[in-house]
C-alpha angles and dihedrals in degrees: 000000000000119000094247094055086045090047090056098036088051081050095051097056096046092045080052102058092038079066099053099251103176099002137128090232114039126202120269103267097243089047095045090048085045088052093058097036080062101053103033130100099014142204133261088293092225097159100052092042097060092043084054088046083056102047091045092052082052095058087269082236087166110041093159096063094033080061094049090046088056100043084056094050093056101044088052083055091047090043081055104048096051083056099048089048095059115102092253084070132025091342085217116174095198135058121171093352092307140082114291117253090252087050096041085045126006139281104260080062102038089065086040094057091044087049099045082046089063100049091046093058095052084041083058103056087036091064086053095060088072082072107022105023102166102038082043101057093046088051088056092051092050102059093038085054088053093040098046138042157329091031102000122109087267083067090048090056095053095048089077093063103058111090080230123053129192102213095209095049100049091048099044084050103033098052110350088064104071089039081057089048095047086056107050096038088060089052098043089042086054092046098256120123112261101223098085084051100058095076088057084046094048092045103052089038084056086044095048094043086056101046088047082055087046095049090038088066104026096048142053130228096268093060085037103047086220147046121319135215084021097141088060095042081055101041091232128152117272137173102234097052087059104038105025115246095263078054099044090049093056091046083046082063103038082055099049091048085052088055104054094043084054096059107112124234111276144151086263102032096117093051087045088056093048088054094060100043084058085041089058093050089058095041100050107083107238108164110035121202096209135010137235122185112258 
């Protein structure tokens, strides 16, 4: 079955069980739909797919549990998004091409549904302890490590509201967390230890913060699917604003090539590294909607 079948499939039963299939005591109705509209469809994946990228260049021995990892990750991402989209934080009115939840339903929801997204994903990984306990529970620690503090995306968040911001740091916690995450998760899923694996995660979180800074000035909200020039409107740090985008995009660059040199040595280490050099095609703007002077 391909990742990405595996990846949705791994969703849809969470999702599931979030709405109270098969359970005494079912989800309220709004809450249950909010919970889906979040979820689906979703994005490009890009966080479960490289955990289960991982876990397959390590000899995959578990998949179940590498699909219920997964599942978790992205429901922690989902959980995030719906947060980052209420009016407290960016105010933004699109998400995937479509109304954010706290737009499609209301706010008090909206912080529900990104709330019930984030202890799914821990229940998740809870249920797969009854087969995989160890490698569960480090699983679980892993991806609280990367959500909270001090160096989860909680962390990032909070980052924009001190008068003073370390750069590194915002960006390692805001967007590298949950990359980091996706690596050693894959590792930990497949029986391998998940400290080799936290440079390749780093790297590609860096690479992905400064392509979505890339993207934030260079496109519009129709190429983005949500709102555009947000990290200006917000007077938040960007890379662009600091290097220039002829300069972001070298540094882009600089930060993919280290990637694929980090990757340890593993069964499936040729086909990885084919992964994020695709990865780094998709990632580098080529084609930008509206222009800002570098």
């Amino acid at each position: 079955m391909p990742l990405s079948h595996r990846i949705e499939a791994a969703i849809t039963r969470a999702i599931n069980h979030g709405q109270g299939a098969g359970a005494v005591y079912k989800t309220p109705p709004r809450l249950a739909s909010a919970l889906e509209y979040a979820v689906f469809p979703g994005g490009a994946r890009i966080r479960p797919t490289i955990l289960m990228a991982v876990a397959s260049a390590c000899g995959d021995d578990a998949p179940g549990l590498a699909d219920d990892a997964a599942a978790a990750l992205e429901l922690i991402h989902c959980g995030s998004l719906v947060h980052d989209d209420l009016p407290c934080f960016d105010n933004a009115d699109q998400r995937r091409g479509k109304p954010t939840v706290f737009r499609a339903y209301n706010q008090p929801l909206a912080v529900l549904t990104g709330d019930s997204l984030i202890v799914l994903a821990f229940h998740t990984l809870a249920l797969a302890m009854r087969d995989h306990p160890t490698r569960a529970a480090q699983l679980s620690l892993i991806l609280a490590r990367t959500t909270g503090m001090p160096g989860g995306i909680c962390a990032g968040q909070g980052w924009e509201s001190e008068d003073q911001i370390d750069l590194s740091a915002y960006h390692r916690a805001k967007t590298g967390a949950l990359f980091v995450a996706a690596t050693q998760m894959g590792a930990v899923a497949a029986g391998q230890d998940a400290e080799p694996w936290e440079e390749l995660g780093a790297r590609i979180g860096e690479a992905f913060q400064v392509a979505d800074d890339l993207r934030d000035v260079l496109y519009d909200a129709d190429a983005l699917g949500k709102p555009a020039g947000q990290d200006q409107m917000h007077n938040r740090p960007n890379a662009v604003s600091e290097l220039g985008v002829q300069g972001a995009i070298r540094r882009l660059k600089d930060i993919l090539g280290g990637a694929i040199s980090s990757i340890p040595s593993c069964p499936g280490e040729a086909q990885l590294a084919k992964m994020v050099n695709a990865y780094a095609e998709r990632l580098t703007p080529v084609a930008p909607a509206r222009s800002m002077k570098a």
